[in-house]
PyMOL Python script that loads the backbone (N, CA, C, O; Angstrom):
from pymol import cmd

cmd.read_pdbstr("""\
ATOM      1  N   UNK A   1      18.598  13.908  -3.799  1.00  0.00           N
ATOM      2  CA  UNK A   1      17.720  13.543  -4.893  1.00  0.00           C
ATOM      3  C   UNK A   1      17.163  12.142  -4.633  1.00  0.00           C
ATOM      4  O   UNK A   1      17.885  11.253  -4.179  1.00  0.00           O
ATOM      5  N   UNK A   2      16.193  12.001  -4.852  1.00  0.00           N
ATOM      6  CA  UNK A   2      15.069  10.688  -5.105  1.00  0.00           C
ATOM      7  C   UNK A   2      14.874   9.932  -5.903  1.00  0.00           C
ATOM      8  O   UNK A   2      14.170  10.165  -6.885  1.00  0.00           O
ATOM      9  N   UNK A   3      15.494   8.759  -5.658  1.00  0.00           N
ATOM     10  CA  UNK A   3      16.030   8.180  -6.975  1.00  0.00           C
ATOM     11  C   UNK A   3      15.325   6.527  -7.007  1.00  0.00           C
ATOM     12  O   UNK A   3      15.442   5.790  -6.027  1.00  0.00           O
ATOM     13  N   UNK A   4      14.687   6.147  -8.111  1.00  0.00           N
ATOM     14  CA  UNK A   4      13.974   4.469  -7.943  1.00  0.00           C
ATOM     15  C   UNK A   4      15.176   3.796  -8.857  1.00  0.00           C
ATOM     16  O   UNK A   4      15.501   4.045 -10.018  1.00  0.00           O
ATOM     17  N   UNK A   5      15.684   2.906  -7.963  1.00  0.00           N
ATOM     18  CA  UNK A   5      16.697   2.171  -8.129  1.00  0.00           C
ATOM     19  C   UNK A   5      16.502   0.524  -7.719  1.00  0.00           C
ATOM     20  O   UNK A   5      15.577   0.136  -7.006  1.00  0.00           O
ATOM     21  N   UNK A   6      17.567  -0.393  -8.314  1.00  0.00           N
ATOM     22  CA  UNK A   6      17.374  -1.596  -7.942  1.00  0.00           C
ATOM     23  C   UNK A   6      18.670  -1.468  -6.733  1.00  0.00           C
ATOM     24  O   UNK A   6      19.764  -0.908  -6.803  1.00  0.00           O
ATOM     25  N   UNK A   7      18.040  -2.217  -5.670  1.00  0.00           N
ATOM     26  CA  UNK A   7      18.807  -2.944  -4.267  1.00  0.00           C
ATOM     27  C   UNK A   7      18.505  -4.406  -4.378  1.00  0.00           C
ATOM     28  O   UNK A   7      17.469  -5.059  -4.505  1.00  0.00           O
ATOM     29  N   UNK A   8      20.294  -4.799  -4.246  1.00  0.00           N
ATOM     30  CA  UNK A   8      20.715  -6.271  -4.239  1.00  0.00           C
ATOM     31  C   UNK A   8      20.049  -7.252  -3.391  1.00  0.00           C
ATOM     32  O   UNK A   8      19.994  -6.968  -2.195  1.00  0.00           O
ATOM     33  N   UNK A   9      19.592  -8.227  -3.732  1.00  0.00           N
ATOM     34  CA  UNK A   9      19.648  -9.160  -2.012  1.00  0.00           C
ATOM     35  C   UNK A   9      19.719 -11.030  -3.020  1.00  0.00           C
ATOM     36  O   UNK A   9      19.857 -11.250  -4.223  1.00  0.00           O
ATOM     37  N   UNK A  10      19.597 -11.749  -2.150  1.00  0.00           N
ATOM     38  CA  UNK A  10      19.878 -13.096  -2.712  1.00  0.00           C
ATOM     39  C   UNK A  10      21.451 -13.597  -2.252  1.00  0.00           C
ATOM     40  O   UNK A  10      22.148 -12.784  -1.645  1.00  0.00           O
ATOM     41  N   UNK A  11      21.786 -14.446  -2.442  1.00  0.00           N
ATOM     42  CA  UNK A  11      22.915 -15.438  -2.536  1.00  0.00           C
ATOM     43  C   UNK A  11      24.065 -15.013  -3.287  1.00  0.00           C
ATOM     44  O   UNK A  11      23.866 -14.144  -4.136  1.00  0.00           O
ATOM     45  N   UNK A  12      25.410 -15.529  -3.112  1.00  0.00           N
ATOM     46  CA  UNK A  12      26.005 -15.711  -4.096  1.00  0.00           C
ATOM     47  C   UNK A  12      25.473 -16.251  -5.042  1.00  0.00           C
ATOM     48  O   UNK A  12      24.548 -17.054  -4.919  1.00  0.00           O
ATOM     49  N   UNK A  13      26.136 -15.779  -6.487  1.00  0.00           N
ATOM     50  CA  UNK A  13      25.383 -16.262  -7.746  1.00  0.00           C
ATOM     51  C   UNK A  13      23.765 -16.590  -8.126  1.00  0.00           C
ATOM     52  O   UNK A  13      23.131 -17.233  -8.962  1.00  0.00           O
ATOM     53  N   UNK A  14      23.592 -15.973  -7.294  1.00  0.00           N
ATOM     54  CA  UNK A  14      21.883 -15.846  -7.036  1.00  0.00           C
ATOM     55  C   UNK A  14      20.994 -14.655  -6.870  1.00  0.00           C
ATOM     56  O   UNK A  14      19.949 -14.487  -6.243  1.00  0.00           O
ATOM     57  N   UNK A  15      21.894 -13.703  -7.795  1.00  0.00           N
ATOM     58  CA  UNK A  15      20.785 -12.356  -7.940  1.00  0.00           C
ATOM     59  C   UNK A  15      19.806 -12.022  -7.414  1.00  0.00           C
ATOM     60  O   UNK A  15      19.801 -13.077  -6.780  1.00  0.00           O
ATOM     61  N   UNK A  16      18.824 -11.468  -7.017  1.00  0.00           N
ATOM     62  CA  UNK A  16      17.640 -11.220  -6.697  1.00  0.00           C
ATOM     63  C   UNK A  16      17.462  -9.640  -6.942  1.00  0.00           C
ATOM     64  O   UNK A  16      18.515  -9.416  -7.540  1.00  0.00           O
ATOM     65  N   UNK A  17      17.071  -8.909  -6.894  1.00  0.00           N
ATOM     66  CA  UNK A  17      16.726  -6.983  -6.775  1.00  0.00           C
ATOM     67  C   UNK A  17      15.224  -6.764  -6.267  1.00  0.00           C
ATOM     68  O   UNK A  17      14.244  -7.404  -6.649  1.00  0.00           O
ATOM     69  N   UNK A  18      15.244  -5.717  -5.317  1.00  0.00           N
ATOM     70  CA  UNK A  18      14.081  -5.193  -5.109  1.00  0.00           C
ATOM     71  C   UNK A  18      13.967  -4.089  -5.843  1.00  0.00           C
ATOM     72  O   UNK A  18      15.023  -3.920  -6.452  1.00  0.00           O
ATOM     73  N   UNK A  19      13.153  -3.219  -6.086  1.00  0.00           N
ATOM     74  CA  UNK A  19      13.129  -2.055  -7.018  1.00  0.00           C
ATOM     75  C   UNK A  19      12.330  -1.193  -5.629  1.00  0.00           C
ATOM     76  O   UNK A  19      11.242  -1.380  -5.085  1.00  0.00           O
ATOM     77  N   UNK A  20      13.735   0.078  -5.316  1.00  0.00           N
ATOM     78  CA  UNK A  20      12.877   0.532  -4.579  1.00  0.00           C
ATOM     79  C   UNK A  20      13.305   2.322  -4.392  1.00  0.00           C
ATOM     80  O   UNK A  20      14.374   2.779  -4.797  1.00  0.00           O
ATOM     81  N   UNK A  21      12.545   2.910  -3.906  1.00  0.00           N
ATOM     82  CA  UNK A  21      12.767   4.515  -3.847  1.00  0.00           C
ATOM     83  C   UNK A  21      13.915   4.802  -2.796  1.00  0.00           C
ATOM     84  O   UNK A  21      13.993   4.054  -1.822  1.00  0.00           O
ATOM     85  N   UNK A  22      14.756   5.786  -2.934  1.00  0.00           N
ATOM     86  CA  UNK A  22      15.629   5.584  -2.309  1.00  0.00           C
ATOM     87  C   UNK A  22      16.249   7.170  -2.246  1.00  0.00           C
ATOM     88  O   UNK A  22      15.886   8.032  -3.047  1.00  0.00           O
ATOM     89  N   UNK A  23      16.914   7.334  -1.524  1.00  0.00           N
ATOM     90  CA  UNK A  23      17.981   8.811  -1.893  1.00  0.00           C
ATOM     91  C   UNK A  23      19.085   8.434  -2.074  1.00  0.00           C
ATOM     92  O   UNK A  23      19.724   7.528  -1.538  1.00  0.00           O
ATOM     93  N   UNK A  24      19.419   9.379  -3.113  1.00  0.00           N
ATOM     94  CA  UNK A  24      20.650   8.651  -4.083  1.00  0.00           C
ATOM     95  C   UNK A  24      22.388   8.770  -2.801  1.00  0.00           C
ATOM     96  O   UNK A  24      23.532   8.435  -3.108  1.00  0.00           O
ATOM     97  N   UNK A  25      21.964   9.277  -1.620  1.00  0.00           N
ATOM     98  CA  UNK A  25      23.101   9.650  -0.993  1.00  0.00           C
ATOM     99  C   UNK A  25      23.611   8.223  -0.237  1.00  0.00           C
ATOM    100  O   UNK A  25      24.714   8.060   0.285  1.00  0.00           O
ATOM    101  N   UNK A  26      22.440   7.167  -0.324  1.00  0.00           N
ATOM    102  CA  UNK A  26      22.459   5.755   0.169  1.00  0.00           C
ATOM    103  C   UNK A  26      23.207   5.328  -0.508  1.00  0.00           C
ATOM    104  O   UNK A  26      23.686   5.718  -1.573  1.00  0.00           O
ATOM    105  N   UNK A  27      23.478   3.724   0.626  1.00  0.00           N
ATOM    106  CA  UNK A  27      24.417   3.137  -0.209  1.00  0.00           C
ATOM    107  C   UNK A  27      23.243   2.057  -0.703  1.00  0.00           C
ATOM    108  O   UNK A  27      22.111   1.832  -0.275  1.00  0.00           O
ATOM    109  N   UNK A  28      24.086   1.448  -1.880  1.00  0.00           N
ATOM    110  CA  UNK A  28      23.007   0.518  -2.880  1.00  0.00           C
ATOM    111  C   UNK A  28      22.267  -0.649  -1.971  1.00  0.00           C
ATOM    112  O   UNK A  28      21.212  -0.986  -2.508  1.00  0.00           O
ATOM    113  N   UNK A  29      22.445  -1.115  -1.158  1.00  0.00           N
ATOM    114  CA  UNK A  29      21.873  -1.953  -0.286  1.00  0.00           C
ATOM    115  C   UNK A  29      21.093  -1.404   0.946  1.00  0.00           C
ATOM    116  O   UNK A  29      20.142  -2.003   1.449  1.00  0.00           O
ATOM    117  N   UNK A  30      21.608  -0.138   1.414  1.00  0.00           N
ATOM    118  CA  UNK A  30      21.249   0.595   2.694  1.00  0.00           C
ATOM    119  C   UNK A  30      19.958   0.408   2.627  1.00  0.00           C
ATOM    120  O   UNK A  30      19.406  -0.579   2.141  1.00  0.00           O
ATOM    121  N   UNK A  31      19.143   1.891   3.391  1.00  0.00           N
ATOM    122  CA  UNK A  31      17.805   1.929   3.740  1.00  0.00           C
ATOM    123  C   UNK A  31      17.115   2.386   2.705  1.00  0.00           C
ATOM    124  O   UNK A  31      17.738   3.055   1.882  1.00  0.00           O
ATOM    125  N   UNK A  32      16.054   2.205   2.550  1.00  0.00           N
ATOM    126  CA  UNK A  32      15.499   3.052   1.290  1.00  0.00           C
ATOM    127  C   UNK A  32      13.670   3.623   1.695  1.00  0.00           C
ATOM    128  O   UNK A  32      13.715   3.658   2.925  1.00  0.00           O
ATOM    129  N   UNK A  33      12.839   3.866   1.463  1.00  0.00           N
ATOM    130  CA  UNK A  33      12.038   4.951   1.559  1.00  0.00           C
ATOM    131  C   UNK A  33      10.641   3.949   1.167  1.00  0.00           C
ATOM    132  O   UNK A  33       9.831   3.719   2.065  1.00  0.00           O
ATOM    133  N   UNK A  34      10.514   3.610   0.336  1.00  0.00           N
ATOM    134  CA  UNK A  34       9.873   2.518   0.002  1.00  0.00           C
ATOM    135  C   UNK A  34       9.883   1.036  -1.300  1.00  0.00           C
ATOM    136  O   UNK A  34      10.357   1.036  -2.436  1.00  0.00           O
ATOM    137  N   UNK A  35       9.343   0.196  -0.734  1.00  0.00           N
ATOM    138  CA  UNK A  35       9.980  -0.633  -2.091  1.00  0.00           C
ATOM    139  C   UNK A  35       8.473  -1.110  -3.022  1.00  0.00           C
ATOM    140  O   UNK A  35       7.434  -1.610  -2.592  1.00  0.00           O
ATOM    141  N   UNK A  36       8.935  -0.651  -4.695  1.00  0.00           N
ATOM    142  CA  UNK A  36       7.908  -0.857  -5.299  1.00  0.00           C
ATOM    143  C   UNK A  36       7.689  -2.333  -6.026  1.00  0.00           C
ATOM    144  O   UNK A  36       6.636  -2.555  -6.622  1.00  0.00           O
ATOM    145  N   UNK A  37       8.680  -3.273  -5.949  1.00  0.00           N
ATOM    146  CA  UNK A  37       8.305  -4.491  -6.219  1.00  0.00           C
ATOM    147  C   UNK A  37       9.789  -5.393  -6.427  1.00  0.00           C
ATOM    148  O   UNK A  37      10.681  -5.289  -5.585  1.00  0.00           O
ATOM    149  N   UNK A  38       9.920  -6.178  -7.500  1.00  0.00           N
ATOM    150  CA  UNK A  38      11.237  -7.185  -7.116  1.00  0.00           C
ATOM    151  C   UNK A  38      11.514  -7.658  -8.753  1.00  0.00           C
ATOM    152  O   UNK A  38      10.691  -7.660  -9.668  1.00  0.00           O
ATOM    153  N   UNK A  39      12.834  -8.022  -8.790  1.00  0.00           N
ATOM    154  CA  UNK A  39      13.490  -8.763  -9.953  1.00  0.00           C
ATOM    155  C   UNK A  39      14.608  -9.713 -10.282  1.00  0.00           C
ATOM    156  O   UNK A  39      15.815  -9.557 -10.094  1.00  0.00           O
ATOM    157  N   UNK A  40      13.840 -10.925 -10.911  1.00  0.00           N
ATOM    158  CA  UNK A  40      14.710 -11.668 -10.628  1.00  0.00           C
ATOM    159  C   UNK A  40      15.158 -11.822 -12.217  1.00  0.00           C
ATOM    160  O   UNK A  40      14.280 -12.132 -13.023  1.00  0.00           O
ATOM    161  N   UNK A  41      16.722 -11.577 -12.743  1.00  0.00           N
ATOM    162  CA  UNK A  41      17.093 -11.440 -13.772  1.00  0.00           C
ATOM    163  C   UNK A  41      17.259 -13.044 -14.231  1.00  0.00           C
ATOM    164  O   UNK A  41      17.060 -13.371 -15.402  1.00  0.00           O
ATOM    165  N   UNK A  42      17.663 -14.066 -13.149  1.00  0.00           N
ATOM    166  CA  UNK A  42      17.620 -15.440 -14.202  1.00  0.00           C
ATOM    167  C   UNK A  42      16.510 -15.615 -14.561  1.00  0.00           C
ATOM    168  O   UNK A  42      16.608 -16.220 -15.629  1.00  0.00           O
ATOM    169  N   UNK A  43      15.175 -15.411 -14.258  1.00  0.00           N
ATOM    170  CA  UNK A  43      13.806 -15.613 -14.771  1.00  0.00           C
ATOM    171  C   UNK A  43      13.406 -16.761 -14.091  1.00  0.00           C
ATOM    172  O   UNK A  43      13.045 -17.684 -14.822  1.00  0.00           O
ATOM    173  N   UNK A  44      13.370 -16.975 -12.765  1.00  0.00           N
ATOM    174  CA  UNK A  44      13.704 -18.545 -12.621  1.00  0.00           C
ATOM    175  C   UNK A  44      11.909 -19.031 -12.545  1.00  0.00           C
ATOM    176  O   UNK A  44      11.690 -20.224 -12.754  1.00  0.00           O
ATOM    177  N   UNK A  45      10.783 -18.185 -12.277  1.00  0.00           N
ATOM    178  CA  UNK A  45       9.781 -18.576 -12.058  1.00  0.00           C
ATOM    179  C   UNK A  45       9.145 -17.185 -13.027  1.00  0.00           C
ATOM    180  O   UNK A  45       9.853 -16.253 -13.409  1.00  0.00           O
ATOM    181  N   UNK A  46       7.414 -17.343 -13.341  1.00  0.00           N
ATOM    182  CA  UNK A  46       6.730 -16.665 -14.154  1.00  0.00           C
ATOM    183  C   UNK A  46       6.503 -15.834 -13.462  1.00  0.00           C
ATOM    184  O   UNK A  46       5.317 -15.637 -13.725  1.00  0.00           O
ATOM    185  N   UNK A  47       6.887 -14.818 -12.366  1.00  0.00           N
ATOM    186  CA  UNK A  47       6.779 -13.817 -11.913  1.00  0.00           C
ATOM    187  C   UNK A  47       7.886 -13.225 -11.341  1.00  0.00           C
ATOM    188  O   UNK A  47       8.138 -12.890 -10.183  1.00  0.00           O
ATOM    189  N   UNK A  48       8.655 -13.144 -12.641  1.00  0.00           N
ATOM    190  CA  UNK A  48      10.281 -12.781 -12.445  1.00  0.00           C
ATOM    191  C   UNK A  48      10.293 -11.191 -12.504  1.00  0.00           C
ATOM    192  O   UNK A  48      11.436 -10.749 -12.384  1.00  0.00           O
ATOM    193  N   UNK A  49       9.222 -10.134 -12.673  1.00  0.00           N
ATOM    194  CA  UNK A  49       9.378  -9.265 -12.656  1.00  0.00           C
ATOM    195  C   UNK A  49       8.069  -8.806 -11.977  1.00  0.00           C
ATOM    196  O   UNK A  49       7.133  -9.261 -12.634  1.00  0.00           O
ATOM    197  N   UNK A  50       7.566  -7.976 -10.764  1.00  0.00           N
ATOM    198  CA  UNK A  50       6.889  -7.753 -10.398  1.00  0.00           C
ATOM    199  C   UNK A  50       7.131  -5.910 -10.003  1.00  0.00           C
ATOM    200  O   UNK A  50       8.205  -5.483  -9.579  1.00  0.00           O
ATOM    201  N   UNK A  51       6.033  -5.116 -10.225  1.00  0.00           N
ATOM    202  CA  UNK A  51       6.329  -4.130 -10.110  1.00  0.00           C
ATOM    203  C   UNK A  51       4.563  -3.073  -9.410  1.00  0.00           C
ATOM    204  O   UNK A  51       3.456  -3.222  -9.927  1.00  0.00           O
ATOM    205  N   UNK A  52       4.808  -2.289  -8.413  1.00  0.00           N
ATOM    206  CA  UNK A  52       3.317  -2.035  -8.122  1.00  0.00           C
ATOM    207  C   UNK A  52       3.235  -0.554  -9.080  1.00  0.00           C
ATOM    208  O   UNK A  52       3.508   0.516  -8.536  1.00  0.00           O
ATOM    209  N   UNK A  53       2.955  -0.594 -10.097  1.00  0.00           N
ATOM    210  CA  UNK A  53       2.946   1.182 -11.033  1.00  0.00           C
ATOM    211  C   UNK A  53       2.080   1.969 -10.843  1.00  0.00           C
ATOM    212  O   UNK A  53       1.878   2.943 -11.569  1.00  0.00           O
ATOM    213  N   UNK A  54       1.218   1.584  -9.513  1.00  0.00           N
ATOM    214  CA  UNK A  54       0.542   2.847  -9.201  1.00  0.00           C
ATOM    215  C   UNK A  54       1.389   3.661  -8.545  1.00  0.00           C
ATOM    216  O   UNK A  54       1.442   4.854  -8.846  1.00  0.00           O
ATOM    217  N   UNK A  55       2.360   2.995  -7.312  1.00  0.00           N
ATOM    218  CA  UNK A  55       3.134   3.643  -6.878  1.00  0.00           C
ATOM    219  C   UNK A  55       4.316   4.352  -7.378  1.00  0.00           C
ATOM    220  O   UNK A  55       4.914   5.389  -7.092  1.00  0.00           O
ATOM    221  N   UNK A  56       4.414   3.520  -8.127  1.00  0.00           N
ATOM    222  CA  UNK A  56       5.943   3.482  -9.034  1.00  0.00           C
ATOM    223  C   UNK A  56       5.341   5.149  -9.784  1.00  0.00           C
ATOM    224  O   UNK A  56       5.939   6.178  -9.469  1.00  0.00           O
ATOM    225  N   UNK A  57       4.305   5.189 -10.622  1.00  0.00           N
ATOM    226  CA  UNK A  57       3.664   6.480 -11.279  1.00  0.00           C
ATOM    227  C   UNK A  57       3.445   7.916 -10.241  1.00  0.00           C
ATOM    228  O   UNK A  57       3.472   9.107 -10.550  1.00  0.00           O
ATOM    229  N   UNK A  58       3.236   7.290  -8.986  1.00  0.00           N
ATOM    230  CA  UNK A  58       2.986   8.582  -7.600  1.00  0.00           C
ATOM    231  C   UNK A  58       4.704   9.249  -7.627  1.00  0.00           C
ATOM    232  O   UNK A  58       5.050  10.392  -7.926  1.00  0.00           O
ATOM    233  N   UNK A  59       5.399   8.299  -7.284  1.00  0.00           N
ATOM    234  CA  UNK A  59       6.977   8.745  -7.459  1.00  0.00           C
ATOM    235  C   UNK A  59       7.330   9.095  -8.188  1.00  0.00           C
ATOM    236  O   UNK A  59       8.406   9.623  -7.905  1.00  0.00           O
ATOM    237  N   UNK A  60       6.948   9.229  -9.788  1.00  0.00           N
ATOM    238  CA  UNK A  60       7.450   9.491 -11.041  1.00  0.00           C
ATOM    239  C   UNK A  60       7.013  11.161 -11.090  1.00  0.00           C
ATOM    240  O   UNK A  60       7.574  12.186 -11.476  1.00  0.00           O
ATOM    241  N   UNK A  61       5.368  10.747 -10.324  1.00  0.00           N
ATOM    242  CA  UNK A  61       5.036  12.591 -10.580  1.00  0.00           C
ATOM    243  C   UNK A  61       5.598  13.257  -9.226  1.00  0.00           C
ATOM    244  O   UNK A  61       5.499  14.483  -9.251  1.00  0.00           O
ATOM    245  N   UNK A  62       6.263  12.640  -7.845  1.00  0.00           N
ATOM    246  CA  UNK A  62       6.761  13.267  -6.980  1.00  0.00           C
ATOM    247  C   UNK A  62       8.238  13.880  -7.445  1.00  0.00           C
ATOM    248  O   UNK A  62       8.950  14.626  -6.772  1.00  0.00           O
ATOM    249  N   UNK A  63       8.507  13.360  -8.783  1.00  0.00           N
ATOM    250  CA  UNK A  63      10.057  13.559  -9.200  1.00  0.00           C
ATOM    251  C   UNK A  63      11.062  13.382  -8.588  1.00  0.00           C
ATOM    252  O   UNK A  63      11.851  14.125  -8.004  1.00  0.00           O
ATOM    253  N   UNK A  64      10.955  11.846  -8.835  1.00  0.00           N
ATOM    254  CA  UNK A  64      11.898  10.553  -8.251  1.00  0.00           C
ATOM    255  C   UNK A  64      12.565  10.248  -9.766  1.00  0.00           C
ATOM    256  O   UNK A  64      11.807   9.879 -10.663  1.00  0.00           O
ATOM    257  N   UNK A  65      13.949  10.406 -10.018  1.00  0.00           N
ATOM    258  CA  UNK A  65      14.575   9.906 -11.191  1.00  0.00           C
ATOM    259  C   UNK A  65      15.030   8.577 -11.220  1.00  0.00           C
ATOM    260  O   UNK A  65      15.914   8.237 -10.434  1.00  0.00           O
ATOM    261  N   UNK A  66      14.338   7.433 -12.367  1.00  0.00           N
ATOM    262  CA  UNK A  66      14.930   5.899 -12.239  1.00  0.00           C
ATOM    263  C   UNK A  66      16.100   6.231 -12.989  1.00  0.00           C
ATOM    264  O   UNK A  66      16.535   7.101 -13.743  1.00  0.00           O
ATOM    265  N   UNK A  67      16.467   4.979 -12.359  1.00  0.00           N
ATOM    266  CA  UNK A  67      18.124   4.687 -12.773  1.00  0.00           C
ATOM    267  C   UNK A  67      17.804   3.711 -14.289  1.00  0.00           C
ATOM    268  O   UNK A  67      16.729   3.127 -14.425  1.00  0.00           O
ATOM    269  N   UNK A  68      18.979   3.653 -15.427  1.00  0.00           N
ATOM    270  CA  UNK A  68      18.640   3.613 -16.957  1.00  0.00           C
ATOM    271  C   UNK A  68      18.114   1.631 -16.594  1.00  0.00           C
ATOM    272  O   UNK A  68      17.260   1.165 -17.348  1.00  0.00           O
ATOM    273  N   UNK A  69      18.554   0.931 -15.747  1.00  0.00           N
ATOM    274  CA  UNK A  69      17.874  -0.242 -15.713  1.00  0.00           C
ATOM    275  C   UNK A  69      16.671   0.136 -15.162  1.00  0.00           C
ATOM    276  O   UNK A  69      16.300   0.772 -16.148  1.00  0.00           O
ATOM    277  N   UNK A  70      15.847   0.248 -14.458  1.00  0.00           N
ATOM    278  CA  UNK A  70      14.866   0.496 -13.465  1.00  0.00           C
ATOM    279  C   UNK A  70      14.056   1.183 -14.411  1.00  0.00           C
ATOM    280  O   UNK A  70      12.865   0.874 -14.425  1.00  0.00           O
ATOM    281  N   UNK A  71      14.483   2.105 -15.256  1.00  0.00           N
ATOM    282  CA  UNK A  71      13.411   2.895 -16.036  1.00  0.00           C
ATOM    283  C   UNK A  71      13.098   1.773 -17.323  1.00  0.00           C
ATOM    284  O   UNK A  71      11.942   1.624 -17.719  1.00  0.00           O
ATOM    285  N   UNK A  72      14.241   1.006 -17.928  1.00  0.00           N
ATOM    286  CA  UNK A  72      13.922  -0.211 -18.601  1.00  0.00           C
ATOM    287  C   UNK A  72      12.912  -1.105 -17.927  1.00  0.00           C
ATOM    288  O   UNK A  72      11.981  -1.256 -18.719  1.00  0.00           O
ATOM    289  N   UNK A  73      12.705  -1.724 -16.872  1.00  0.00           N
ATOM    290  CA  UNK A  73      12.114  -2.166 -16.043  1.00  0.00           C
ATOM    291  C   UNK A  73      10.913  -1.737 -16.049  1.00  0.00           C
ATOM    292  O   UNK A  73      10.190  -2.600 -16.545  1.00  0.00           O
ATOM    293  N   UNK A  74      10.159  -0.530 -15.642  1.00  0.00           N
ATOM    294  CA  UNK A  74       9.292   0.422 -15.514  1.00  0.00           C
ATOM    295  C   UNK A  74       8.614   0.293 -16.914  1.00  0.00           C
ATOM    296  O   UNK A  74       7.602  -0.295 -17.297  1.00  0.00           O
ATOM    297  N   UNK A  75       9.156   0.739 -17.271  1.00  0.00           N
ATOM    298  CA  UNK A  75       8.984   0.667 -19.559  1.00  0.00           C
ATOM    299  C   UNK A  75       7.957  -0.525 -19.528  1.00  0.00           C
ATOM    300  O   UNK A  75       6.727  -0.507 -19.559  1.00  0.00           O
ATOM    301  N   UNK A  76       8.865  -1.583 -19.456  1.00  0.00           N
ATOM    302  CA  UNK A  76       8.346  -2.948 -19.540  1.00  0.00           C
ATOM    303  C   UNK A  76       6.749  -3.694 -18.794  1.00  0.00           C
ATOM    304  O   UNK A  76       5.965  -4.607 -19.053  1.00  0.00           O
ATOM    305  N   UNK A  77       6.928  -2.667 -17.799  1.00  0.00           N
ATOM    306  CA  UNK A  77       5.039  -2.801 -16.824  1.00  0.00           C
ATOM    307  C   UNK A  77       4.343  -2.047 -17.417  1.00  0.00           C
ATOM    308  O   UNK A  77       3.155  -2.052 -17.094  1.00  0.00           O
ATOM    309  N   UNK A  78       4.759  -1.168 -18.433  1.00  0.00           N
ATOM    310  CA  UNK A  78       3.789   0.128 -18.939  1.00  0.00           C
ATOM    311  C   UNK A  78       3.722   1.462 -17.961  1.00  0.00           C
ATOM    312  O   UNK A  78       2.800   2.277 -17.932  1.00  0.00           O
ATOM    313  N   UNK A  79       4.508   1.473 -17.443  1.00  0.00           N
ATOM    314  CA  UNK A  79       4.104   2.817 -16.182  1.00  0.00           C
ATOM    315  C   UNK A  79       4.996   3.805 -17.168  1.00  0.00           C
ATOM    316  O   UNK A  79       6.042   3.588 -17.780  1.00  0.00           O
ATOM    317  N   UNK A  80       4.220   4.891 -17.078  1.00  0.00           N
ATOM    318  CA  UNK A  80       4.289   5.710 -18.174  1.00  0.00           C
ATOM    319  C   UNK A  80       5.473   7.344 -17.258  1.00  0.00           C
ATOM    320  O   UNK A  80       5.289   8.166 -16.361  1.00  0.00           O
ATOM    321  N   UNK A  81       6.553   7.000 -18.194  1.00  0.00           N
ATOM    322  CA  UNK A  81       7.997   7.779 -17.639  1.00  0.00           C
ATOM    323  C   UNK A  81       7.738   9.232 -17.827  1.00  0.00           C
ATOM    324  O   UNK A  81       8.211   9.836 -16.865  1.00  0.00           O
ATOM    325  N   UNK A  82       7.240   9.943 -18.583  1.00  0.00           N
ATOM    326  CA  UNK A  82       7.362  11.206 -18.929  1.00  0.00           C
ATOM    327  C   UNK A  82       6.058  11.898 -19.438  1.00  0.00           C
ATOM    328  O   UNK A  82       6.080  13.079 -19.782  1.00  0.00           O
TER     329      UNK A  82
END
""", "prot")
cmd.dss("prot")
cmd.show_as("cartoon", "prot")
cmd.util.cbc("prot")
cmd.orient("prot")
């Protein structure tokens, strides 16, 4: 299954996430398929959430299932879930 999920990267204590398509048989950091944009949960700069929803919407109708953060995420750009 095809799953848009967040993958870790950054520092200790230094969060970072890419938001990216993936098969759910990966591991959370492994390889993934493509990446639709990035998140940074401390907010540290005004483009703490970036997301591309044209793509993000191509995967949604390829029936790629987000994970319950990622679809919060998604929500939040307006890319339309269902």
């Amino acid at each position: 299954m095809v799953k848009i999920r967040l993958s870790r990267f950054g520092s200790t204590h230094n969060p970072h996430y890419r938001i990216v398509v993936a098969d759910s048989r990966r591991p959370r950091d492994g390889g993934y398929i493509e990446s639709l944009g990035h998140y940074d949960p401390r907010k540290r700069t005004e483009t703490y959430l970036k997301i591309d929803a044209e793509r993000a919407a191509y995967w949604l109708a390829q029936g790629a299932q987000p994970t319950d953060t990622a679809r919060r995420l998604l929500k939040s750009q307006g890319v339309k879930l269902g």
